[in-house]
C-alpha positions in Angstrom: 11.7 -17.7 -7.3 9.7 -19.1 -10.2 6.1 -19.3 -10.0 6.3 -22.6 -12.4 8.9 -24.4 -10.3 7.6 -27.7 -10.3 9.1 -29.0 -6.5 7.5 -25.7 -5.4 4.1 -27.1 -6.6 4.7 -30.6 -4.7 5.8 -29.1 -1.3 4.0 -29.5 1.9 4.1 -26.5 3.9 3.3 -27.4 7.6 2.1 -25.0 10.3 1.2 -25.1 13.6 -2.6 -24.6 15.0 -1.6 -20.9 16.2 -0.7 -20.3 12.8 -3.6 -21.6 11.3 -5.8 -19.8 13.4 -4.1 -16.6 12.3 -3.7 -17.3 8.9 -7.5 -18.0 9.1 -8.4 -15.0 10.7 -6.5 -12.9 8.4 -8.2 -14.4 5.3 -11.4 -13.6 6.1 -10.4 -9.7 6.2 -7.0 -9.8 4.0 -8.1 -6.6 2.2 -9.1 -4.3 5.3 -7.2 -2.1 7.6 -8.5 -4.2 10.0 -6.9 -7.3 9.2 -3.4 -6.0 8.2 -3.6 -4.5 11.6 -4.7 -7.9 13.4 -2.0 -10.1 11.4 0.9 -7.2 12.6 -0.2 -7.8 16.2 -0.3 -11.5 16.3 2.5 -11.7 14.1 4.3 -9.5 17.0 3.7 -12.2 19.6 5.2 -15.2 17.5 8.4 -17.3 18.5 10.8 -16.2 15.8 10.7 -19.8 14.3 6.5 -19.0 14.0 7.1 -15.5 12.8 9.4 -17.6 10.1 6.7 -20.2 9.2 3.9 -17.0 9.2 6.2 -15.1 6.5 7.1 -18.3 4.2 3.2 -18.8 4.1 2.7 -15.5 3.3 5.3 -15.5 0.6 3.5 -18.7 -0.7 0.2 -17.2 -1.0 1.6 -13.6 -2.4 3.6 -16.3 -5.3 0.0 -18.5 -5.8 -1.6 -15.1 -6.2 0.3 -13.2 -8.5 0.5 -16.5 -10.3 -3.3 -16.8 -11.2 -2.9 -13.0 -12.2 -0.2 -14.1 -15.2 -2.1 -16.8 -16.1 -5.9 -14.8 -15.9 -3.1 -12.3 -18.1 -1.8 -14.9 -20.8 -5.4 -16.4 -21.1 -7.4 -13.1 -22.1 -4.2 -12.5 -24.6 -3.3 -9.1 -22.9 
């Protein structure tokens, strides 16, 4: 997977409110125990076609991450 794929950068991901509502949750403590723990146990009462959507959207924001790393990388010449 590229992180400069240029369809990737025009898709629409589409999620359902309970998604939203976790993926919300989970962003406001992403880097705590806490969080990581609350994501597993809602994650555990998905549909598998939610559970699906929750790990592509997860993926994505991993990619968008790791992207503005490189690029924060390239910039400062490191």
């Amino acid at each position: 997977m590229s992180l400069r794929d240029k369809d990737r950068a025009d898709a629409q991901f589409t999620i359902d409110d309970g998604l939203g509502k976790i993926l919300g949750q989970w962003s406001k403590e992403r880097d705590s125990d806490i969080g990581r723990l609350n994501l597993s146990r809602s994650a555990a009462k998905l549909k598998p076609e939610q559970k699906r959507q929750l790990i592509e959207r997860l993926a994505e924001i991993s990619l968008a991450l790791l992207f503005v790393l490189q690029e924060e990388s390239a910039n400062s010449g490191e």
